[in-house]
C-alpha positions in Angstrom: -48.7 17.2 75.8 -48.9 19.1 79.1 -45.7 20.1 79.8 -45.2 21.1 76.1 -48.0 24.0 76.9 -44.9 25.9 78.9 -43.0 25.8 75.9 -42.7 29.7 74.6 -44.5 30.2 71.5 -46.2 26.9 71.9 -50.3 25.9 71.4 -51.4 22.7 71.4 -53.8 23.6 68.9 -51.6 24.8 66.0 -54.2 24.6 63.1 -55.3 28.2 61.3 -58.9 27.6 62.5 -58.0 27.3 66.3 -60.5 28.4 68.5 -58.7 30.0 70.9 -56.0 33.0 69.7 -52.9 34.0 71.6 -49.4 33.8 71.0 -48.4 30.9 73.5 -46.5 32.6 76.4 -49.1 33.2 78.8 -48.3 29.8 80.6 -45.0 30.2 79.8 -44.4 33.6 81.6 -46.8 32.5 84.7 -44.7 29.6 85.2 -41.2 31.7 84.8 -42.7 34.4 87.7 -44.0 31.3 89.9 -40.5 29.9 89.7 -38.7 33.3 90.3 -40.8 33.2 93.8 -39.5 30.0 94.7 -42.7 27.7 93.8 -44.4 25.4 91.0 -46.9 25.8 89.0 -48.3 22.3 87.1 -51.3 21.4 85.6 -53.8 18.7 85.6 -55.8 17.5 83.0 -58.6 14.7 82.4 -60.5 14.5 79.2 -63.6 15.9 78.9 -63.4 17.3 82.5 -61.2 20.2 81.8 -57.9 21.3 83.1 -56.9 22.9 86.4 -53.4 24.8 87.3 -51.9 24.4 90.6 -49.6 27.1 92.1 -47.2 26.1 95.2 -45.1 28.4 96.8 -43.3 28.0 100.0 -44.4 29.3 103.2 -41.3 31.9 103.6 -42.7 33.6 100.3 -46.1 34.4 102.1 -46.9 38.1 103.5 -48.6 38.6 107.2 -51.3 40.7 107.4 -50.5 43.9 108.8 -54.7 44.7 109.8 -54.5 47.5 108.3 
């Protein structure tokens, strides 16, 4: 059911009682801006050990820092 969490409007948990509110774009929109940049943004999941998001982007995308 992962990769129907970046479905717009989409929650896993779709019952009245849900613990969590929102309106289901968050990861929607965060994977639409990593994408615009170039990059990827996936999750990983095991049960009862939680979930973690993993953004790549490629190296022309990155900034040097100007020391100041």
């Amino acid at each position: 059911d992962l990769e129907r969490v970046f479905e717009p409007f989409t929650q896993l948990d779709s019952t009245l009682a849900r613990r969590y509110q929102g309106s289901g774009l968050g990861l929607y929109l965060s994977r639409a801006l990593v994408a615009g940049h170039g990059g990827r943004l996936t999750l990983h999941s095991r049960a009862g050990a939680g979930t973690t998001a993993e953004v790549r982007l490629p190296a022309v995308q990155l900034v040097a820092d100007g020391g100041g």
